[in-house]
C-alpha positions in Angstrom: 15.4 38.3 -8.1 17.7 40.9 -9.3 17.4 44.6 -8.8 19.7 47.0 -11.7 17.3 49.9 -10.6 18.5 49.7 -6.8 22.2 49.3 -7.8 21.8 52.3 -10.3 21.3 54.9 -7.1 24.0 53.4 -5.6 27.4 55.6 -4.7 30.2 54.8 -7.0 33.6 53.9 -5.6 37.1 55.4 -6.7 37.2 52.7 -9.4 33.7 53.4 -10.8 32.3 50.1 -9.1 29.4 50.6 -6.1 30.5 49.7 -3.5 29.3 49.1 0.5 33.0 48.3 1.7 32.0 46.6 4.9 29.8 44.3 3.4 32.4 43.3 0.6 35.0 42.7 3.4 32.9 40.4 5.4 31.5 38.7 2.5 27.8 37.6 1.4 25.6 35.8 4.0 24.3 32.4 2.9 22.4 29.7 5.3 22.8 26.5 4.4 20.1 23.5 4.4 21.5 22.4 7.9 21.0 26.1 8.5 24.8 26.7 9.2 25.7 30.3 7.9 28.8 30.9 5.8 30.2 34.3 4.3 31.0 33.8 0.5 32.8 36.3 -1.2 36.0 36.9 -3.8 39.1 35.0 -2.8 41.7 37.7 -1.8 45.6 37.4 -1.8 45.8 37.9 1.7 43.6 34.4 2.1 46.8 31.9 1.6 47.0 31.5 5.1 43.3 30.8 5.0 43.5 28.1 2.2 46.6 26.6 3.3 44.3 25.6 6.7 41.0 24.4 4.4 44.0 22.1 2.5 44.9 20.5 5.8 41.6 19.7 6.6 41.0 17.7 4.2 40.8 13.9 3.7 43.4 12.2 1.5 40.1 11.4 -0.6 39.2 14.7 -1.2 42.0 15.8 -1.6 42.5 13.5 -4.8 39.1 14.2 -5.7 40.2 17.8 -6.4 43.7 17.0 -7.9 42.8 13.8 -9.6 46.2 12.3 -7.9 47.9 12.3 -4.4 48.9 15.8 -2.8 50.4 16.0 0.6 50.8 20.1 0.5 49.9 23.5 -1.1 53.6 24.9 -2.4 54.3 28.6 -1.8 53.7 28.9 -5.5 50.4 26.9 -4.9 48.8 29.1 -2.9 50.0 32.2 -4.9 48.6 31.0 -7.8 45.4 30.1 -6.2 44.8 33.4 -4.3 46.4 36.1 -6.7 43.2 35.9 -9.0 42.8 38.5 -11.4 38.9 37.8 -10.9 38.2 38.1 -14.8 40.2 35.0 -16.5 40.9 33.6 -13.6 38.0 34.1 -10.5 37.7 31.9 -7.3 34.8 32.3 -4.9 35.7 31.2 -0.9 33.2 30.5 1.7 33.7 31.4 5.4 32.4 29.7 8.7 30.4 32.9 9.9 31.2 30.9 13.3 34.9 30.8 13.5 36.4 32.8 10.0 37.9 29.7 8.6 37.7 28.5 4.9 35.4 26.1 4.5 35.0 25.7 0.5 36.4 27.1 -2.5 35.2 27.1 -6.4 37.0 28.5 -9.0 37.1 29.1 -13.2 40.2 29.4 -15.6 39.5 30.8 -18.4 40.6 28.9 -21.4 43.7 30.8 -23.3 42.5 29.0 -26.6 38.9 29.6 -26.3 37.9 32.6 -24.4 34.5 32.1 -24.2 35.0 28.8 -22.1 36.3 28.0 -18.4 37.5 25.0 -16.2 35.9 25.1 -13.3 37.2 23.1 -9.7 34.7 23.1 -6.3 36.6 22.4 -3.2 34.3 21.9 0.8 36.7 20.7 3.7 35.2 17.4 4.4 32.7 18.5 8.0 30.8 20.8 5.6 30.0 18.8 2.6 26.7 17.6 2.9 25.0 20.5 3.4 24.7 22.4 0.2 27.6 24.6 0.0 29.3 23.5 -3.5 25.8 24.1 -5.0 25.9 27.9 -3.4 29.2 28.4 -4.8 29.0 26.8 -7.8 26.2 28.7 -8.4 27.4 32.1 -7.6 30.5 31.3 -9.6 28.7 30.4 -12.7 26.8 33.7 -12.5 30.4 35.4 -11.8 31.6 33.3 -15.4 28.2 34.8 -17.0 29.3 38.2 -16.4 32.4 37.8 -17.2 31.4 36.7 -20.9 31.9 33.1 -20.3 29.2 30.8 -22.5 30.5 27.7 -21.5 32.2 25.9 -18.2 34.2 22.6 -18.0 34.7 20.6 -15.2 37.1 17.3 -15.7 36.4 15.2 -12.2 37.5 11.8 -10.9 35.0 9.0 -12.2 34.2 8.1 -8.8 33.5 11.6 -7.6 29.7 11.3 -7.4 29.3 14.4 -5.2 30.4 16.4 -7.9 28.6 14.6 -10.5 25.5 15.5 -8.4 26.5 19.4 -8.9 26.9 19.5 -12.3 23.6 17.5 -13.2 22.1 20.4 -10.9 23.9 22.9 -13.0 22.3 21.4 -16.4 25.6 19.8 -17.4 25.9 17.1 -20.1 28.8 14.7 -20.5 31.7 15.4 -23.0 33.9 12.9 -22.4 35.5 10.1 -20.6 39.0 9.5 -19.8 41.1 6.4 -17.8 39.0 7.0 -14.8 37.8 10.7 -15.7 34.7 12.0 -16.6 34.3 15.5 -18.3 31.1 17.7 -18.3 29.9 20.9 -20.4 27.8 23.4 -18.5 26.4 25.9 -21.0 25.3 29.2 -19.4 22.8 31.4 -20.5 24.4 34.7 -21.4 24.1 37.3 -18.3 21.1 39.4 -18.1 22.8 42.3 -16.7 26.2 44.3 -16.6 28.7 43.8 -14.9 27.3 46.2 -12.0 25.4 43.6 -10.9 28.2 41.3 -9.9 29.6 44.3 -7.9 26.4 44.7 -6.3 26.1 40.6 -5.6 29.9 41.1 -4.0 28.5 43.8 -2.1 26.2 42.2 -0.4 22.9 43.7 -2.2 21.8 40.9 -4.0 19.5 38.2 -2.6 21.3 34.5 -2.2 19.8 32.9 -4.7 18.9 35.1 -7.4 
């Protein structure tokens, strides 16, 4: 459940947004179904190093699950472009092994230039942590991230065989759009955000229940 009258008495940062700065660094705490604990919070430019390890761990299947094709590496320009977000047209949502630090999934929108009230999504978990809920938590808080940000309407274009992310998106209320040469695309329409955007500072912060 969300709570605009607790974030209201909140202190304002320097930017206007409330903040509690050591909870935004360390991230949000979410336990999984295996009751494993991850941090999930905004992806940061200073996280290349962090997604360059989650890419190595990878399976060559997941890998092309993500990228619909083969990819041995993350470029440089890879990893720039995936962590210097601009967290409005282009927002990415990491989750971190409260044990150790390390990535362990990613999910991120594009806005689209032609259409800005629709996104492209893409959910990424390093293979030891699928299975235990994770791309629905971060699907989820990235879909209320794309509702704040005046998003109506997210896309996801996945590998026909990729049945984990099928799974997702029926969870998400997604309908099929399209098929391709072994492609499936799927329309998830989002109902339009209840609240301003304080409440996504808050949910960054760390003062919003997982789940609401």
């Amino acid at each position: 459940m969300n709570h605009p009258d607790i974030l209201a008495a909140l202190p304002r940062g320097p930017s206007g947004t409330r903040t509690t700065p050591r909870l935004a660094a360390a991230g949000i705490p979410v336990v999984l179904r295996d009751g494993s604990v991850v941090l999930i919070r905004q992806v940061r430019s200073t996280d290349a190093p962090l997604l360059a390890d989650g890419f190595a761990r990878l399976s060559p299947r997941s890998r092309r699950m993500r990228f619909l094709g083969a990819k041995t590496t993350l470029s440089a320009a890879d990893l720039r472009y995936f962590t210097e977000v601009d967290h409005h047209d282009h927002e990415a949502i990491g989750a971190l092994s409260a044990a150790d630090g390390r990535g362990v999934g990613i999910a991120r929108y594009i806005r689209d230039a032609d259409d800005p009230q629709a996104a492209e999504l893409a959910v990424t978990v390093v293979d030891d942590w699928q299975g235990r809920g994770l791309g629905t938590e971060l699907l989820s808080c990235l879909s209320d991230r794309a509702r704040q940000a005046g998003i109506h309407r997210l896309t996801a274009l996945v590998a026909a065989e990729n049945v984990a992310m099928a799974g997702l998106a029926r969870k998400l209320g997604a309908c099929l759009a399209g098929r391709g040469p072994g492609t499936v695309e799927y329309e998830i329409a989002l109902v339009p955000a209840e609240y301003s955007l304080d409440w996504w500072f808050g949910c960054v912060d760390g003062l919003a229940p997982a789940g609401s």
